[in-house]
C-alpha positions as CSV (number, residue, x, y, z in Angstrom):
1,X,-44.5,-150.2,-93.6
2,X,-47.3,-152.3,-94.9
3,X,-45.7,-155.4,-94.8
4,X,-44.9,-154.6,-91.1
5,X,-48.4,-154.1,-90.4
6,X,-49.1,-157.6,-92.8
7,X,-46.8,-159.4,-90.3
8,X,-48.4,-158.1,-87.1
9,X,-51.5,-158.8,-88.1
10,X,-50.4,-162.8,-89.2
11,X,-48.7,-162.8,-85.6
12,X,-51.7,-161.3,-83.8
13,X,-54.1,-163.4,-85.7
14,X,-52.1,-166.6,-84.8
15,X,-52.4,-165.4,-80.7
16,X,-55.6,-164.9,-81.1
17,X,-56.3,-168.4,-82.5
18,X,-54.0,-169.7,-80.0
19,X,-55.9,-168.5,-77.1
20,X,-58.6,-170.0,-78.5
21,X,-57.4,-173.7,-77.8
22,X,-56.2,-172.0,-74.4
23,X,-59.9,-170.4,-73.3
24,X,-60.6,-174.5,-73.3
25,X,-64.5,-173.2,-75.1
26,X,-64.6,-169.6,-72.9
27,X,-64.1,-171.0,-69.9
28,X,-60.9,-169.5,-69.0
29,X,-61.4,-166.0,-68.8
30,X,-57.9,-164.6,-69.8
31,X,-57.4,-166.2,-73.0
32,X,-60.9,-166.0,-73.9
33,X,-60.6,-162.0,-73.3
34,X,-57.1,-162.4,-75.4
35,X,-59.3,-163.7,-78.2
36,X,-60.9,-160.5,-79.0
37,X,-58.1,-158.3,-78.2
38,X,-55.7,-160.5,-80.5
39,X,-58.6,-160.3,-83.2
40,X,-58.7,-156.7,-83.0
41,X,-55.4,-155.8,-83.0
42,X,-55.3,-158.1,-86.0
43,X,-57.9,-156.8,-88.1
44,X,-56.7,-153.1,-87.4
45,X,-52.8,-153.7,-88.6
46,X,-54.7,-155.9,-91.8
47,X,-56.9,-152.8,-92.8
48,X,-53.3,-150.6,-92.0
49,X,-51.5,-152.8,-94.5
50,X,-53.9,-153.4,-97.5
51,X,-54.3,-149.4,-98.2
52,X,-50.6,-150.1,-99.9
53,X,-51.0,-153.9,-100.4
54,X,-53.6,-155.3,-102.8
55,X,-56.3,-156.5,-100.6
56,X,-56.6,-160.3,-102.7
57,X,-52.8,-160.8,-102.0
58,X,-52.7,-159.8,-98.6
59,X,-55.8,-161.5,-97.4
60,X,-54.0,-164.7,-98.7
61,X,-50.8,-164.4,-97.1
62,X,-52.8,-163.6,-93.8
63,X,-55.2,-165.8,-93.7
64,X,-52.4,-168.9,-95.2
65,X,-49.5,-168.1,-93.1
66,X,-51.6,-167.9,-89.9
67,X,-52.8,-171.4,-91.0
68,X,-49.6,-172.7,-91.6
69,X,-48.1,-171.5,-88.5
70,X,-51.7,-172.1,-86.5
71,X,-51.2,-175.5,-87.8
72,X,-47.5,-175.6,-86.7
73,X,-48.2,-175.0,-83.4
74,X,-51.1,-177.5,-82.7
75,X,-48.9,-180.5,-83.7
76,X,-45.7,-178.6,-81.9
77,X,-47.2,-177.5,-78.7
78,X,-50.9,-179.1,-78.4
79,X,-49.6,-182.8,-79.9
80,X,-52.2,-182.8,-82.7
81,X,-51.5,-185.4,-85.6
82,X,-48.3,-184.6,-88.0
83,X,-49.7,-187.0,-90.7
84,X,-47.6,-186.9,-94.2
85,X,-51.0,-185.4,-95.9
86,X,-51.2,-182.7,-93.4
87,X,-47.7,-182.0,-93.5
88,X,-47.8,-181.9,-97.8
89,X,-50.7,-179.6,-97.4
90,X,-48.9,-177.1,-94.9
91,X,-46.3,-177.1,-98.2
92,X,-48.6,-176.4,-101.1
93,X,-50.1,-173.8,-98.7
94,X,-47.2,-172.1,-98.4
95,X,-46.1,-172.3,-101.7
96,X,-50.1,-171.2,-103.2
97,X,-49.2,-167.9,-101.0
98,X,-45.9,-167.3,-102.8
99,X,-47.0,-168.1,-106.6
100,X,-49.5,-165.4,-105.1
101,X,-46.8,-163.1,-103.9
102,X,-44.8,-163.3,-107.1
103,X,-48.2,-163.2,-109.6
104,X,-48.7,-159.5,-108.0
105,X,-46.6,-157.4,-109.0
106,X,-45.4,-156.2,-105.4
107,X,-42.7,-155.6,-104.6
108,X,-41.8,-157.6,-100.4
109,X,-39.4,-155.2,-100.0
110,X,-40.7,-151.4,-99.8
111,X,-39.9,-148.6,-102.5
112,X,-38.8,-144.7,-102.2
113,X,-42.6,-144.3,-103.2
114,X,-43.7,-146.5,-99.7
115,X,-40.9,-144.5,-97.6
116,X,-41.5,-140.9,-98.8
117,X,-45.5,-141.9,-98.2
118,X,-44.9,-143.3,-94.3
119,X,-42.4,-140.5,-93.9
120,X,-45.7,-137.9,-94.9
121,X,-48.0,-140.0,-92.7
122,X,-45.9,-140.1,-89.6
123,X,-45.8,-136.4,-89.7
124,X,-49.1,-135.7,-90.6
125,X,-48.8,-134.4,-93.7
């Protein structure tokens, strides 16, 4: 469940960042209102998923991926520059957040230990 909560929080991040461009400097009300919403939601799935993630890896993939795919959609949707360094950078970024994945001993895909504990959360217990 914590990497569920990891990947809403990368995709609400990236809205939020979006709507940034799209509030044109909080002049257009709905995305600038979308900015803090986005953020919130975003900061409330990361604090959900590092209570069973370590915080140093998860802050990484978080703040990296949302960078990468940030980045990804400026040059895809807004036109910004696709230069070769730019693009190489978006790579080693990506691949910094995996040596970081694979350096900490978690595992991506959840244990009995991670089921059993969402199964006692869900009912309260």
């Amino acid at each position: 469940m914590a990497w569920l909560y990891l990947v809403a929080a990368i995709l609400l991040e990236v809205c939020g960042t979006t709507s940034m461009k799209l509030s044109r400097s909080f002049t257009v009300p709905a995305p600038t209102v979308a900015i803090f919403v986005f953020y919130g939601a975003s900061i409330f799935c990361l604090t959900l998923a590092v209570q069973r993630l370590e915080i140093g890896v998860a802050y990484a993939i978080w703040s990296a991926l949302g960078t990468a795919i940030v980045a990804t959609i400026g040059i895809v949707w807004f036109g910004e520059s696709a230069t070769l360094a730019k693009l190489a950078s978006l790579v080693l970024v990506v691949a910094g957040v995996v040596g970081l994945q694979l350096s900490s001993g978690t595992p991506v895909a959840p244990s009995d230990d991670d089921a059993r504990a969402a199964a006692s959360d869900a009912s309260g217990g």
